[in-house]
C-alpha positions as CSV (number, residue, x, y, z in Angstrom):
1,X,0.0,-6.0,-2.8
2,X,-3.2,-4.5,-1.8
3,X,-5.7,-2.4,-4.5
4,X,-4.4,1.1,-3.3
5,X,-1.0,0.2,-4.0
6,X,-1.3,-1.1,-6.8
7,X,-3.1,1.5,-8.4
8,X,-0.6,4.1,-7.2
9,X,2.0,1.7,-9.3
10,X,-0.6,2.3,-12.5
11,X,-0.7,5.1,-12.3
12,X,3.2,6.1,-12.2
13,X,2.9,4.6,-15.5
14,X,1.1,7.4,-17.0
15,X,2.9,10.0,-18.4
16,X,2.9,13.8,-18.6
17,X,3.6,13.9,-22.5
18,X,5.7,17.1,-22.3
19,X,7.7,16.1,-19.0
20,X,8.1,12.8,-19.3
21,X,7.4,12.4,-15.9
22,X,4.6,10.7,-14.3
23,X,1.5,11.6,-12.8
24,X,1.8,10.5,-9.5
25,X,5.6,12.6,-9.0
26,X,4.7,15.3,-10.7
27,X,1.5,15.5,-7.5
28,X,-1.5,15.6,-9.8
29,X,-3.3,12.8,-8.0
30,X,-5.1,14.7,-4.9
31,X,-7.1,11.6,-3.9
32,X,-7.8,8.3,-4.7
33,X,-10.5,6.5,-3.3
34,X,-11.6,2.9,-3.7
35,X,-14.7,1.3,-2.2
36,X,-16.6,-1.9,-3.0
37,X,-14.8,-2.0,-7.1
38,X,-15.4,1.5,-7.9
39,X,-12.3,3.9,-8.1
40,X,-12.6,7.6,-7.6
41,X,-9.6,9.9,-8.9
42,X,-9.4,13.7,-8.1
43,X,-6.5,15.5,-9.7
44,X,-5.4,18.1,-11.6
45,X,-2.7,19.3,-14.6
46,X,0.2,21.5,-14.4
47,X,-2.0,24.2,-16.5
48,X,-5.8,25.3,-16.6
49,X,-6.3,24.7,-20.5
50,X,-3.8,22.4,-21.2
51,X,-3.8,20.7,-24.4
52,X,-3.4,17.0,-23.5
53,X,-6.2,17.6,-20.8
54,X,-7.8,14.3,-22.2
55,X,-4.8,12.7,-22.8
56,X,-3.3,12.3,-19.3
57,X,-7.0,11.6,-17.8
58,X,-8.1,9.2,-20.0
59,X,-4.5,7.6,-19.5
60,X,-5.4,8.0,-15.7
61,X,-8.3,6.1,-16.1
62,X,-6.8,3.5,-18.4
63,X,-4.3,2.7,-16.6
64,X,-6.2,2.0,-13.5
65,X,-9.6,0.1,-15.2
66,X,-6.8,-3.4,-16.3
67,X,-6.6,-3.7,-11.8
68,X,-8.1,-6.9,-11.3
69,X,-11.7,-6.5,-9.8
70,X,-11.9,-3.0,-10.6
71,X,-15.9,-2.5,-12.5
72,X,-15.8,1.3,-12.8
73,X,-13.1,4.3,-12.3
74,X,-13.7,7.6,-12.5
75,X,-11.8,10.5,-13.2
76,X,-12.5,14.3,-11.9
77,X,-10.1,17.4,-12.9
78,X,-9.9,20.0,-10.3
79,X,-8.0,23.3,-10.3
80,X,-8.8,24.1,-6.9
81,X,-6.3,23.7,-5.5
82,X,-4.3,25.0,-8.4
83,X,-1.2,22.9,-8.9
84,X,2.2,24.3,-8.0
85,X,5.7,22.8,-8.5
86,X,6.0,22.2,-4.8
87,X,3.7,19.0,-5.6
88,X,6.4,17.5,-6.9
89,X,8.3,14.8,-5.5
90,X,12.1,14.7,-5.1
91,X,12.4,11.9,-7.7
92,X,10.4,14.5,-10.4
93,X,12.8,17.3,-9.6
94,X,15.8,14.7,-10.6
95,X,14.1,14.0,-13.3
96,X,13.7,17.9,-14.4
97,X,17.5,18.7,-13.0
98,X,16.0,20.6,-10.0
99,X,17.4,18.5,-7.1
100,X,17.0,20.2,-3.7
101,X,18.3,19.1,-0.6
102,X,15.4,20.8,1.5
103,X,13.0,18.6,3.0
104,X,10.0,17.8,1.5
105,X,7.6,19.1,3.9
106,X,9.2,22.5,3.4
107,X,9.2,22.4,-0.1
């Protein structure tokens, strides 16, 4: 398994405390870059102000520092663009009871 992979596996172990979903379903990760040890994360939360703000991106960066041969990630909260359900993956909408049968690029 290569480093990009299995950092998208860390970090579907980190939870959205009041969903129970993870962070990678839910669409909070906009971009994950990885160069030379170093890991870059831009995402966002569901909410501007949200309470477990430091919560969810210290679990981001967490779960991502225990990758073998990884010396430094960091973490960057965007709003822009804000986040929007439509993010969501199919397997999150399960997960919330919202299943839709429309295809993801038209969600």
């Amino acid at each position: 398994m290569d480093v990009r992979e299995l950092a998208i596996q860390q970090l579907k172990t980190v939870l959205d405390p009041e969903l129970g979903i993870n962070v990678v379903d839910l669409g909070l990760i906009y971009d994950l870059k990885i160069e030379d040890g170093h890991i870059n994360v831009l995402m966002t939360l569901t909410t501007p102000g949200c309470p477990l703000h430091d919560s969810i991106a210290g679990g981001v960066k967490r779960a991502l520092e225990h990758i073998d041969g990884i010396r430094d990630v960091r973490v960057q909260v965007t709003w822009n663009p804000p986040w929007t359900p439509e993010r969501m993956s199919e397997e999150a909408l399960r997960q919330l009871g919202h299943f839709t049968t429309m295809p993801s690029k038209e969600r």
